[in-house]
MIFIGU-193230 format. One record per residue: residue in three letters; x, z negated, y negated of N, C-alpha, C, O, CB in turn. Coordinates in steps of 0.05 Angstrom, whole numbers, plus 5000, padded with zeros to 4 digits. Each point is the difference from the previous one (the first is absolute). Glycine has a CB too. Layout:
N
@migu: ala	n.c1: X	n.c3: Z	n.c2: Y	ca.c1: X	ca.c3: Z	ca.c2: Y	c.c1: X	c.c3: Z	c.c2: Y	o.c1: X	o.c3: Z	o.c2: Y	cb.c1: X	cb.c3: Z	cb.c2: Y
...
***
This chain:
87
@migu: unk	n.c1: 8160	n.c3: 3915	n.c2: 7619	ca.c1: 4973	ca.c3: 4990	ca.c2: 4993	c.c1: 4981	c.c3: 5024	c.c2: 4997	o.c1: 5011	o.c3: 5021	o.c2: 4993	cb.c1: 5008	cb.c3: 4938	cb.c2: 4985
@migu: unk	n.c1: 4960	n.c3: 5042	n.c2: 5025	ca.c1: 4979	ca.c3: 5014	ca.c2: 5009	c.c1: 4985	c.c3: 5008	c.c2: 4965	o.c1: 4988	o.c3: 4985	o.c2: 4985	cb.c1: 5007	cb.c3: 4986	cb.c2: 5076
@migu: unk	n.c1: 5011	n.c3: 5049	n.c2: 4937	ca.c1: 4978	ca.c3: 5005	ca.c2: 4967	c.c1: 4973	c.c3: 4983	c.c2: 5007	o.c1: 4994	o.c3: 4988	o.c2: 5020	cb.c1: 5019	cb.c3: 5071	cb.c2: 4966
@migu: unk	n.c1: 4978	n.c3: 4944	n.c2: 4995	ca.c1: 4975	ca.c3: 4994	ca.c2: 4996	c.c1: 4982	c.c3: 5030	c.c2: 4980	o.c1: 5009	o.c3: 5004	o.c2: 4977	cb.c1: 5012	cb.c3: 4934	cb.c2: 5026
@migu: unk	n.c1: 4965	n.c3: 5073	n.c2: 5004	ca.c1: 4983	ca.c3: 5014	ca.c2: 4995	c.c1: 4973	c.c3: 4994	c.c2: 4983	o.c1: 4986	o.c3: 4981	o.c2: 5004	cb.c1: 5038	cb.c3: 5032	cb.c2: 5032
@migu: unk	n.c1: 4973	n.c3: 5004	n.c2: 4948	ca.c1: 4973	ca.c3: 4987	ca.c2: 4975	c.c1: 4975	c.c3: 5022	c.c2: 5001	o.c1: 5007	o.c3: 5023	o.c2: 4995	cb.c1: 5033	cb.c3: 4956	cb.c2: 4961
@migu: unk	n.c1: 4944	n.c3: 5019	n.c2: 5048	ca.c1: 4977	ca.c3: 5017	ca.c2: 4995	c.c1: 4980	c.c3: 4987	c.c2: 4987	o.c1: 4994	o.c3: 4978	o.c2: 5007	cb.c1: 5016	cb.c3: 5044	cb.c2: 5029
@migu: unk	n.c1: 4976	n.c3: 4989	n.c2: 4945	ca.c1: 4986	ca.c3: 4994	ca.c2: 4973	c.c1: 4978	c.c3: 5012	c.c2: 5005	o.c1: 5000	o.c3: 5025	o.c2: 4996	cb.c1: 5035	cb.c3: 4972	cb.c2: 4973
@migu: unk	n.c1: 4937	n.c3: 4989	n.c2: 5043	ca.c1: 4978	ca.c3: 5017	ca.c2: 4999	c.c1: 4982	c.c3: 4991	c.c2: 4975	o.c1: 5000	o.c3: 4976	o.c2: 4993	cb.c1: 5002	cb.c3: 5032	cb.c2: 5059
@migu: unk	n.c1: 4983	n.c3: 5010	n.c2: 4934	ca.c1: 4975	ca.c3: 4994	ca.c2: 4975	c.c1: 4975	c.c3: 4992	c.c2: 5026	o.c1: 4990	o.c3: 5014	o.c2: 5018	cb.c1: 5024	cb.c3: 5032	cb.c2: 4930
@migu: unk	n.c1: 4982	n.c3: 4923	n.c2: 5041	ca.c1: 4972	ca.c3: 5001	ca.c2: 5009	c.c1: 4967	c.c3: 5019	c.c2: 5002	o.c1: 4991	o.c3: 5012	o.c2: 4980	cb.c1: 5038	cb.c3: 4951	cb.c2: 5007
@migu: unk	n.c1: 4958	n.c3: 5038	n.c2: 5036	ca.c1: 4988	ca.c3: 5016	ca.c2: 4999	c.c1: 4975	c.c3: 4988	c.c2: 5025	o.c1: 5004	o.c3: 4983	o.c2: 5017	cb.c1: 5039	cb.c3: 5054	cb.c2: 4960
@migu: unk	n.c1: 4932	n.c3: 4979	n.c2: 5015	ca.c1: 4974	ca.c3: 4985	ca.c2: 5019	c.c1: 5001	c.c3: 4976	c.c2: 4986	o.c1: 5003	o.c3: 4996	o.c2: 4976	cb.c1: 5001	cb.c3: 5022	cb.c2: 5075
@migu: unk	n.c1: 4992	n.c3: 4961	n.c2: 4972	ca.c1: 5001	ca.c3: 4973	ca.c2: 4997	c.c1: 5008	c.c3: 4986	c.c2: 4989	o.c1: 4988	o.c3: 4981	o.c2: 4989	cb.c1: 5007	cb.c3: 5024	cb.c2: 5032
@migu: unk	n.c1: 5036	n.c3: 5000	n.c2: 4978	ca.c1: 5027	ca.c3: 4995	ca.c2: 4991	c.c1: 4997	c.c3: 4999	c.c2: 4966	o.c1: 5013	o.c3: 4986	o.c2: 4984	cb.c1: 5011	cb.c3: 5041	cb.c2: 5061
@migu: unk	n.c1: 4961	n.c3: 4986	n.c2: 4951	ca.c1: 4994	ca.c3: 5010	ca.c2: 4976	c.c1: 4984	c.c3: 4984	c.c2: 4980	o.c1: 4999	o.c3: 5004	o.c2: 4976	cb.c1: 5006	cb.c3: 5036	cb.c2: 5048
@migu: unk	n.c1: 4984	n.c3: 4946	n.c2: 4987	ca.c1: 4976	ca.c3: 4976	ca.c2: 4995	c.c1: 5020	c.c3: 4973	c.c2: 4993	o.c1: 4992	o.c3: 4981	o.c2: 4987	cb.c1: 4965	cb.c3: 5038	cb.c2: 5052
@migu: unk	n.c1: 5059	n.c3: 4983	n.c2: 4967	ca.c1: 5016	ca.c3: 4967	ca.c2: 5005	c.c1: 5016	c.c3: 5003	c.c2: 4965	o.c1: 5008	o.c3: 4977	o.c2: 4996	cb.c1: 5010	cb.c3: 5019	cb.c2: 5078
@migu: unk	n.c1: 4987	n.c3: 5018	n.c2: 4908	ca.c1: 5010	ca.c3: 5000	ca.c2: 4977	c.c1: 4973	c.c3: 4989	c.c2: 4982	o.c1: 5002	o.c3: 4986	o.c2: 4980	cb.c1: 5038	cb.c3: 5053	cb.c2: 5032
@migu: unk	n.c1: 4939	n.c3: 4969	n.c2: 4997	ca.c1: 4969	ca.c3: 4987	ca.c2: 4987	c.c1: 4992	c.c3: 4976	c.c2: 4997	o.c1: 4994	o.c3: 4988	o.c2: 4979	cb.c1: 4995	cb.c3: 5040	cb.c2: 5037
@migu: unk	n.c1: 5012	n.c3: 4967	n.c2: 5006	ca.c1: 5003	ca.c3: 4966	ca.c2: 5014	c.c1: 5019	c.c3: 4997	c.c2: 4990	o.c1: 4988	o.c3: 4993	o.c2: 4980	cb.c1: 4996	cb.c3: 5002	cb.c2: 5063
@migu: unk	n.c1: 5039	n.c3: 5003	n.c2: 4951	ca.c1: 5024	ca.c3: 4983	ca.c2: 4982	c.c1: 4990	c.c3: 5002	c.c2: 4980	o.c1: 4992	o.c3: 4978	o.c2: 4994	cb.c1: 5048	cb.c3: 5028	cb.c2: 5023
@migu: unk	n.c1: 4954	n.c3: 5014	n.c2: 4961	ca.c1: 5001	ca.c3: 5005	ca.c2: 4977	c.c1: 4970	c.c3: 4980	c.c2: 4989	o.c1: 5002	o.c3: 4992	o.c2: 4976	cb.c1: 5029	cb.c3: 5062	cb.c2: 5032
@migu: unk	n.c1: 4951	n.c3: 4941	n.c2: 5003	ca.c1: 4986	ca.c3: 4990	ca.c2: 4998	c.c1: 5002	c.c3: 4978	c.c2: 5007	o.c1: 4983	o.c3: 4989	o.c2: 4987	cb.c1: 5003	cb.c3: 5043	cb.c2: 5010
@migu: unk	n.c1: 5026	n.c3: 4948	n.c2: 5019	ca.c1: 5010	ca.c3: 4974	ca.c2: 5005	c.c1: 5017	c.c3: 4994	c.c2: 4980	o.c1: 4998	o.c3: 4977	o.c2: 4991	cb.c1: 4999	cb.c3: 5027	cb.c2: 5053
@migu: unk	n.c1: 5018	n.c3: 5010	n.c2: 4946	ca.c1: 5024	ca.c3: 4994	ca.c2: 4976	c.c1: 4997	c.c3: 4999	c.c2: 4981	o.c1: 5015	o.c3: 4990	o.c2: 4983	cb.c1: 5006	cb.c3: 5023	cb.c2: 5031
@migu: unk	n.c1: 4946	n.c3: 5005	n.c2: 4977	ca.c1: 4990	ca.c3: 4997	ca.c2: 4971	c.c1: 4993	c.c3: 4977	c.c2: 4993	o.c1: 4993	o.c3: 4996	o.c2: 4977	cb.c1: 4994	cb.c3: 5043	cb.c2: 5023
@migu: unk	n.c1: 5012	n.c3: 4945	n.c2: 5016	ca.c1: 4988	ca.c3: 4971	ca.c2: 4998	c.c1: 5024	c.c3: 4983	c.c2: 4986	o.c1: 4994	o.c3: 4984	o.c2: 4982	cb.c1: 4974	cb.c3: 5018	cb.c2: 5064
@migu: unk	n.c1: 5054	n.c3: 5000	n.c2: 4960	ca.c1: 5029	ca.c3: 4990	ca.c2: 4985	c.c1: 5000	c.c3: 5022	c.c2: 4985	o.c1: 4996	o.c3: 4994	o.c2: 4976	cb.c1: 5035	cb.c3: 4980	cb.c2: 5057
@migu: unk	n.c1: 4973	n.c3: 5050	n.c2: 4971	ca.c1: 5012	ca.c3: 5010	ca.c2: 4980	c.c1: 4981	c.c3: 5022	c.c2: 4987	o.c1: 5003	o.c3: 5022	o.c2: 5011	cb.c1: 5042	cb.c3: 4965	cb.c2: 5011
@migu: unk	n.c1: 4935	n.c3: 5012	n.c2: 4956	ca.c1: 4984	ca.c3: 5010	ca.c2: 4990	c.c1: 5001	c.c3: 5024	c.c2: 4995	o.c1: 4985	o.c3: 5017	o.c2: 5010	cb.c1: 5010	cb.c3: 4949	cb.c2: 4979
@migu: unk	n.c1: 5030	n.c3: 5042	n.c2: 4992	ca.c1: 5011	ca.c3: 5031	ca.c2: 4989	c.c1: 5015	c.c3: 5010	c.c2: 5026	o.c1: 5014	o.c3: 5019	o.c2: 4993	cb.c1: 4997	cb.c3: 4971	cb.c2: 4950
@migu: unk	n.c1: 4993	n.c3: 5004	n.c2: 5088	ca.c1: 4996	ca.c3: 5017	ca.c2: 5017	c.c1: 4992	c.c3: 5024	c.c2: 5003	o.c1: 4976	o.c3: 5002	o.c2: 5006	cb.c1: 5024	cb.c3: 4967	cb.c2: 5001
@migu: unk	n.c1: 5019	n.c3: 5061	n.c2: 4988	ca.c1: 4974	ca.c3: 5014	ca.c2: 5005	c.c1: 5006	c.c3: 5012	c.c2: 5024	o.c1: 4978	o.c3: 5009	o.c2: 5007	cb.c1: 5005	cb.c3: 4999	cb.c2: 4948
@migu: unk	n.c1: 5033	n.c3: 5000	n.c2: 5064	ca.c1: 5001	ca.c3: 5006	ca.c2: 5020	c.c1: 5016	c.c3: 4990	c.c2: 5022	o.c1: 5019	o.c3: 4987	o.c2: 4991	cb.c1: 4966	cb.c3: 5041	cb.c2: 4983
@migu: unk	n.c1: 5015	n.c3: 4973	n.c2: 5053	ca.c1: 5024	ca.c3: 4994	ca.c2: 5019	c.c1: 5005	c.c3: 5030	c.c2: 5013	o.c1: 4979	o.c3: 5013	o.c2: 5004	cb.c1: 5009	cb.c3: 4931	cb.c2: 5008
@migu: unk	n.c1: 5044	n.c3: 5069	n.c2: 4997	ca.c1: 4998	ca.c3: 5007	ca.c2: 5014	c.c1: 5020	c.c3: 4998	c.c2: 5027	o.c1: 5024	o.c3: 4997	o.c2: 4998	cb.c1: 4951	cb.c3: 5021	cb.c2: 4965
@migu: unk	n.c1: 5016	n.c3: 4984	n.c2: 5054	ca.c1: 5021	ca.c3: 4995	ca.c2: 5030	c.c1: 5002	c.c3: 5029	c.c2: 5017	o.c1: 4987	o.c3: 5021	o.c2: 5000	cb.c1: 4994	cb.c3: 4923	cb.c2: 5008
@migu: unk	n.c1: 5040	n.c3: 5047	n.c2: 5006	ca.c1: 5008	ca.c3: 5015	ca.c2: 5028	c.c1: 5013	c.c3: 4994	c.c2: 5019	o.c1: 5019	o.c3: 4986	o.c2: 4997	cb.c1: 4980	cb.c3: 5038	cb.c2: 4983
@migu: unk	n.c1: 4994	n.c3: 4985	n.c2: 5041	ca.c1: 5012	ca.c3: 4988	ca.c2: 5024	c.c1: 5026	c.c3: 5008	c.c2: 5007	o.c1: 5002	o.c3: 5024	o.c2: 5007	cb.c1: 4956	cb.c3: 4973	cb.c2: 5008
@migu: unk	n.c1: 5065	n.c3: 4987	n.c2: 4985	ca.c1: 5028	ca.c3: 5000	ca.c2: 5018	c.c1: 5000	c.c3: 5004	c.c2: 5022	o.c1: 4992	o.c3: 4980	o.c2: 5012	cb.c1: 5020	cb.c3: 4995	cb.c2: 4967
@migu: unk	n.c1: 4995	n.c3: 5045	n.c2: 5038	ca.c1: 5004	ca.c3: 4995	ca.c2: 5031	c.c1: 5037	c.c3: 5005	c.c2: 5006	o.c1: 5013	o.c3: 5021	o.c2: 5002	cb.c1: 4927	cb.c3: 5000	cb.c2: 5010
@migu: unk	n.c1: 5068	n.c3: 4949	n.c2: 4991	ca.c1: 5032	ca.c3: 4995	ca.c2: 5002	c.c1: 5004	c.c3: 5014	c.c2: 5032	o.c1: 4984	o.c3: 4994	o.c2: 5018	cb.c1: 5024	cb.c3: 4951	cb.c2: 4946
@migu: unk	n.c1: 5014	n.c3: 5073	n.c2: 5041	ca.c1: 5005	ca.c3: 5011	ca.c2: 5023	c.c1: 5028	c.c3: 4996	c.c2: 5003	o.c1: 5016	o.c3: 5003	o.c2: 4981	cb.c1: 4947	cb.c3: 5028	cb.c2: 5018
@migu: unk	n.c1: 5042	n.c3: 4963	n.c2: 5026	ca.c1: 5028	ca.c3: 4983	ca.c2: 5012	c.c1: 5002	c.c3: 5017	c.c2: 5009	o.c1: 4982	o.c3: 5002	o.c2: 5017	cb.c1: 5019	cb.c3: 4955	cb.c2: 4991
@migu: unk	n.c1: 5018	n.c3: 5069	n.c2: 4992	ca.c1: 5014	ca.c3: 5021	ca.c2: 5005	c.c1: 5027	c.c3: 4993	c.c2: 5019	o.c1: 5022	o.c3: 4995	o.c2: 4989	cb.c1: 4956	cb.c3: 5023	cb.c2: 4965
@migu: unk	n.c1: 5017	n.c3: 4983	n.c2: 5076	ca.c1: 5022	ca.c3: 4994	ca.c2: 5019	c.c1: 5018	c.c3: 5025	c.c2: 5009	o.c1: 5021	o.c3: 5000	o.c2: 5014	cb.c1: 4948	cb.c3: 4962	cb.c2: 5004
@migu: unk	n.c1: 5015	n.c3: 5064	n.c2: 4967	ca.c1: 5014	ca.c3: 5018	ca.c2: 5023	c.c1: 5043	c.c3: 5009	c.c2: 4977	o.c1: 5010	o.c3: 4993	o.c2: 4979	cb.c1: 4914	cb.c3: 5042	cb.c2: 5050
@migu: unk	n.c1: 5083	n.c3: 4979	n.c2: 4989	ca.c1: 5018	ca.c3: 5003	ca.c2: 4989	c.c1: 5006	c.c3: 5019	c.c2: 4976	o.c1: 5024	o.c3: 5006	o.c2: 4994	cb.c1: 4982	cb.c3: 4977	cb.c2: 5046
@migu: unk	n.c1: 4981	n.c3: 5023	n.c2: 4950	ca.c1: 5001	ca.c3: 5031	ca.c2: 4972	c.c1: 4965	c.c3: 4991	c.c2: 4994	o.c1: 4978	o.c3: 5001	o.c2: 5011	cb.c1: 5063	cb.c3: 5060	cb.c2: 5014
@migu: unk	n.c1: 4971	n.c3: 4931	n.c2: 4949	ca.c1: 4967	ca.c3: 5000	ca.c2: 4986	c.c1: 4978	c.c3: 5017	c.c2: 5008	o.c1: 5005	o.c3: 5018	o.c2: 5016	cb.c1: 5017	cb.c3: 4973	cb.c2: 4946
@migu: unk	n.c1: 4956	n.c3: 5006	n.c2: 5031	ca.c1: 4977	ca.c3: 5021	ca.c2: 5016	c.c1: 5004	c.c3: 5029	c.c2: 4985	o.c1: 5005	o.c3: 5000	o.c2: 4976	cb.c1: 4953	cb.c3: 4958	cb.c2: 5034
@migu: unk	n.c1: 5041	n.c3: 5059	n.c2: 5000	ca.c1: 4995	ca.c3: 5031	ca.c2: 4997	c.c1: 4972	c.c3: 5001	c.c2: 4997	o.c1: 4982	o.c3: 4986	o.c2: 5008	cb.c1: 5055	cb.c3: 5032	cb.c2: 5021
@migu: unk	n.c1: 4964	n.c3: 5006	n.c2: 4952	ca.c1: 4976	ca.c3: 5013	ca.c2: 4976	c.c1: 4978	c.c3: 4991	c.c2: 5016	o.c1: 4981	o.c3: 4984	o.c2: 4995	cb.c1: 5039	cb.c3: 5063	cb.c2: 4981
@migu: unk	n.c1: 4990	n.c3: 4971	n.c2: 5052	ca.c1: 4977	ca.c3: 4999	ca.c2: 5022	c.c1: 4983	c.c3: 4969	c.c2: 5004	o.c1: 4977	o.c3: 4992	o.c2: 4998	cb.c1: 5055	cb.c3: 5047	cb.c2: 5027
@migu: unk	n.c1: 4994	n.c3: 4950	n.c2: 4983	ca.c1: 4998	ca.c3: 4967	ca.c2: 5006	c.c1: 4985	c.c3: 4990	c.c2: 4978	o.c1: 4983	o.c3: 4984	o.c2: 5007	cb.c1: 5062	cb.c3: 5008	cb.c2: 5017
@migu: unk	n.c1: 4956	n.c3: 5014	n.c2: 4946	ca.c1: 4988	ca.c3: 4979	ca.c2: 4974	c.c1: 4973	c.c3: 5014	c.c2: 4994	o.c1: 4982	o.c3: 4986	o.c2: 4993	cb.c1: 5067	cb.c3: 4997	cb.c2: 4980
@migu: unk	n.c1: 4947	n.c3: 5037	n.c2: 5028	ca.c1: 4978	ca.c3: 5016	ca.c2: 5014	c.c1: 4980	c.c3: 4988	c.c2: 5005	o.c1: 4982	o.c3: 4989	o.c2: 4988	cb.c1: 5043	cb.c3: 5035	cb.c2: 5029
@migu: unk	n.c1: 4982	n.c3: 4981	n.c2: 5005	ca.c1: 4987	ca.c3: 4975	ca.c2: 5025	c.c1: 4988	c.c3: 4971	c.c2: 4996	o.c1: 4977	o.c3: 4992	o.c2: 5005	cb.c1: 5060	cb.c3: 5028	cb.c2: 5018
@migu: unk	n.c1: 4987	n.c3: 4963	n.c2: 4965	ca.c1: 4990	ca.c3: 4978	ca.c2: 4993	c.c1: 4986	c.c3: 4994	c.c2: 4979	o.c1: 4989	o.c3: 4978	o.c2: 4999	cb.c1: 5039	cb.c3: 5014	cb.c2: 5023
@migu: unk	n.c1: 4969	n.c3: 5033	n.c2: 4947	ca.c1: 4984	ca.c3: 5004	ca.c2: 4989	c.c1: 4979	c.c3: 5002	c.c2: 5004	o.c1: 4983	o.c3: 4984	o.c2: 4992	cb.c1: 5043	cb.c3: 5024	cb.c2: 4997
@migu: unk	n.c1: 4968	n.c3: 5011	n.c2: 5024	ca.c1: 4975	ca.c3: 4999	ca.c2: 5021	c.c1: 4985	c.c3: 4977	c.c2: 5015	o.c1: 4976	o.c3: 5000	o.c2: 5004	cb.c1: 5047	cb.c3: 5036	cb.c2: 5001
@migu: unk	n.c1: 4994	n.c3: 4944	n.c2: 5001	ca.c1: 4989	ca.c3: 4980	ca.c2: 5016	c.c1: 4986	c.c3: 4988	c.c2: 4984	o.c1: 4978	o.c3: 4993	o.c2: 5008	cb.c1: 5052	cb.c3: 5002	cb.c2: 5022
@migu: unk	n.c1: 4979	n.c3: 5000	n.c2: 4943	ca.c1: 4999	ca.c3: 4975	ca.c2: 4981	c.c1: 4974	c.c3: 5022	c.c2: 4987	o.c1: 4978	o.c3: 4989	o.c2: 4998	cb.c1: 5082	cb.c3: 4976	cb.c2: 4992
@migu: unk	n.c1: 4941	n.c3: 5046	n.c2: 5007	ca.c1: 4983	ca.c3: 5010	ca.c2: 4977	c.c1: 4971	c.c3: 5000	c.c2: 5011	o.c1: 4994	o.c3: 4994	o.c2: 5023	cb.c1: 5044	cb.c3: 5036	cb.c2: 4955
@migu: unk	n.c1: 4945	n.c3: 4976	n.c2: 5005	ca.c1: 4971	ca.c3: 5012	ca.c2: 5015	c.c1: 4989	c.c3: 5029	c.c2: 5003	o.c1: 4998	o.c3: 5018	o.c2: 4983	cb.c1: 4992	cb.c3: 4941	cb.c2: 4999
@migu: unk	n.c1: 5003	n.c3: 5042	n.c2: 5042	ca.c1: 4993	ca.c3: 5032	ca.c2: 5007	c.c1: 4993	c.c3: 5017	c.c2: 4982	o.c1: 5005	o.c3: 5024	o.c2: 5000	cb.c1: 4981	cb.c3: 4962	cb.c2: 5036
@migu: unk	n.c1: 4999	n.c3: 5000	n.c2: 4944	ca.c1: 4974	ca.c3: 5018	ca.c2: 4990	c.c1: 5006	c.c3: 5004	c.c2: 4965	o.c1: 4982	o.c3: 5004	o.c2: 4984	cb.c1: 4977	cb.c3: 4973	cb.c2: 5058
@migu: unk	n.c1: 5072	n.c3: 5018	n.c2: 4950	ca.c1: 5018	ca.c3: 4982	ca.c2: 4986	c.c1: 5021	c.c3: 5027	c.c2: 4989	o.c1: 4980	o.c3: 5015	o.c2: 5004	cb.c1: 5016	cb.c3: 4932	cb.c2: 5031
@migu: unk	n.c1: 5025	n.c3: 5072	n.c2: 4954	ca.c1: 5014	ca.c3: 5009	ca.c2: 4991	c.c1: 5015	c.c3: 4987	c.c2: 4987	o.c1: 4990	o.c3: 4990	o.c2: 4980	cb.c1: 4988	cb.c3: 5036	cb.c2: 5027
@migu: unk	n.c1: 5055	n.c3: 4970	n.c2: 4999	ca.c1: 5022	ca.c3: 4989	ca.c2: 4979	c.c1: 4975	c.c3: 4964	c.c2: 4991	o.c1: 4992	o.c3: 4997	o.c2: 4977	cb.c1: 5041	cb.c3: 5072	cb.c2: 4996
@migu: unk	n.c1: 4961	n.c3: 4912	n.c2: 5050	ca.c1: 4999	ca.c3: 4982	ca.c2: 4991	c.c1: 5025	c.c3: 4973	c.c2: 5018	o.c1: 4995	o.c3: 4976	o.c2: 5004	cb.c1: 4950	cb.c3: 5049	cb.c2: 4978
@migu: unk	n.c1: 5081	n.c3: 4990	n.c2: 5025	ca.c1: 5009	ca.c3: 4985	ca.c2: 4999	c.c1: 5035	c.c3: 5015	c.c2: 4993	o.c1: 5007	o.c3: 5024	o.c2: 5004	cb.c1: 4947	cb.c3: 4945	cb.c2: 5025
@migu: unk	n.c1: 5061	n.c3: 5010	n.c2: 4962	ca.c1: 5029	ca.c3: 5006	ca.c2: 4974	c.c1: 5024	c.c3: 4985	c.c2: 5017	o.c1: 4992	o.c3: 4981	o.c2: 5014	cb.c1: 4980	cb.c3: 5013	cb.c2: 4929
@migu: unk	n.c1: 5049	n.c3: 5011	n.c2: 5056	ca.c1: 5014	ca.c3: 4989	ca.c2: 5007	c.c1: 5015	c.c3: 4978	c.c2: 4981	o.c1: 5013	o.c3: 4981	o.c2: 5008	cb.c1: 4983	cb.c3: 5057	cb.c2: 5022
@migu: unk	n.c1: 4999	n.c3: 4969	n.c2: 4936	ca.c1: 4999	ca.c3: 4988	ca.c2: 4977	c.c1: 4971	c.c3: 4985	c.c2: 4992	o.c1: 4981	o.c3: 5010	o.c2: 5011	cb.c1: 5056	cb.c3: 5024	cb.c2: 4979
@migu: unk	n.c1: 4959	n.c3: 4946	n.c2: 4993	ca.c1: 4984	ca.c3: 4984	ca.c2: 4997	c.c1: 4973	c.c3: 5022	c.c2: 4980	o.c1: 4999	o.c3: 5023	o.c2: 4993	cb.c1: 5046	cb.c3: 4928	cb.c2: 5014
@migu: unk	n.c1: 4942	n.c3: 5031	n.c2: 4990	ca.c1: 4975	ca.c3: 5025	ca.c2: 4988	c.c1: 4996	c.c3: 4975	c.c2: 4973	o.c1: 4989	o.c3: 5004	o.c2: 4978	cb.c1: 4975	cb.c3: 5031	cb.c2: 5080
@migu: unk	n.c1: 5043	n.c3: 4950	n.c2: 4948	ca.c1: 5002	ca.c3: 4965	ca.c2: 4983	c.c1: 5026	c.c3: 5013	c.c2: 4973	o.c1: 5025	o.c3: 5000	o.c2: 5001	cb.c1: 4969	cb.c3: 4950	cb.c2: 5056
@migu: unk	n.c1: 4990	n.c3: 5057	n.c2: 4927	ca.c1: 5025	ca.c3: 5004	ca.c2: 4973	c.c1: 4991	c.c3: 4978	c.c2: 4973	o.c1: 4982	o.c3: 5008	o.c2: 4986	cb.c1: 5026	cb.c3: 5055	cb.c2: 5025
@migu: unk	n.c1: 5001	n.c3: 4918	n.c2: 4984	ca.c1: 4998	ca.c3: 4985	ca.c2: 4978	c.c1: 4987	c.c3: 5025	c.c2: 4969	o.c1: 5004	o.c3: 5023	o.c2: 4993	cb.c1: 5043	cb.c3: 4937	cb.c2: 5035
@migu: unk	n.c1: 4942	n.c3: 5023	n.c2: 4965	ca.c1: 5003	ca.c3: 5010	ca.c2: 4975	c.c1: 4993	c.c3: 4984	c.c2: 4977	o.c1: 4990	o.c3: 4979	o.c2: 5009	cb.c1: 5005	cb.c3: 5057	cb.c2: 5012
@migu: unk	n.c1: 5005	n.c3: 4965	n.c2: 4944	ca.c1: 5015	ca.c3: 4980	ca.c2: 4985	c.c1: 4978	c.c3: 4974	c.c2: 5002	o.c1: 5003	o.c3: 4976	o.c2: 4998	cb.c1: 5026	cb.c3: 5060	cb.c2: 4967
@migu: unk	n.c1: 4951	n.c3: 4981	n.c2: 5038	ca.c1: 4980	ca.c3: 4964	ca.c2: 4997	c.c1: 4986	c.c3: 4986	c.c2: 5036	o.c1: 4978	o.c3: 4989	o.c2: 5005	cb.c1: 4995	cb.c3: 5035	cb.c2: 4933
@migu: unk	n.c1: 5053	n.c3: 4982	n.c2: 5081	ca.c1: 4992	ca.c3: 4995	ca.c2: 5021	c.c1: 5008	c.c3: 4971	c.c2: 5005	o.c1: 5009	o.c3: 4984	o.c2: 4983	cb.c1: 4992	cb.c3: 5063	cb.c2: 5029
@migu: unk	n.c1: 4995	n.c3: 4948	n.c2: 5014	ca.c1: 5005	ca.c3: 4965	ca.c2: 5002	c.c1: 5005	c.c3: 5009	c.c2: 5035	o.c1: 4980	o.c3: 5007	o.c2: 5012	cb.c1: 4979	cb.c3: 4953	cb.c2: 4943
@migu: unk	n.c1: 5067	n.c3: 5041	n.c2: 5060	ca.c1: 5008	ca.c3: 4998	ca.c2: 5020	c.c1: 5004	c.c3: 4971	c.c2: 5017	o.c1: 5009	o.c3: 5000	o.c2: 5023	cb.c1: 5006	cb.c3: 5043	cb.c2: 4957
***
């Protein structure tokens, strides 16, 4: 069976607007709301035979991320709970 691959980008530009728009739709239910935050998943179906090389994750780091961007995308989640969170 074929891994599956995870890349974790932090919203950014546009992208970046869409935690606003929730947070403000949700204050309507939920008052003491005070923030949302998200990121984008990009799931990668890994066919070749030897996981991707530095080079190879590199690369697809690159794809996912944005040009204009440094370390905005993880191969770990950027999403860490903490005690008064609501997942």
């Amino acid at each position: 069976m074929s891994p599956v691959l995870h890349f974790y980008v932090r919203p950014s530009g546009h992208e970046g607007a869409a935690p606003g728009h929730t947070r403000r739709k949700l204050q309507g239910k939920l008052p003491e709301l005070q923030g949302v935050e998200t990121e984008l998943c990009y799931n990668v179906n890994w066919t070749a035979e030897a996981l991707p090389s530095a080079e190879e994750t590199k690369k697809l780091m690159w794809l996912f991320g944005c040009p204009l961007l440094l370390d905005d995308v993880a191969r770990e989640s950027w999403l860490l709970p903490g005690s008064n969170d609501l997942l």
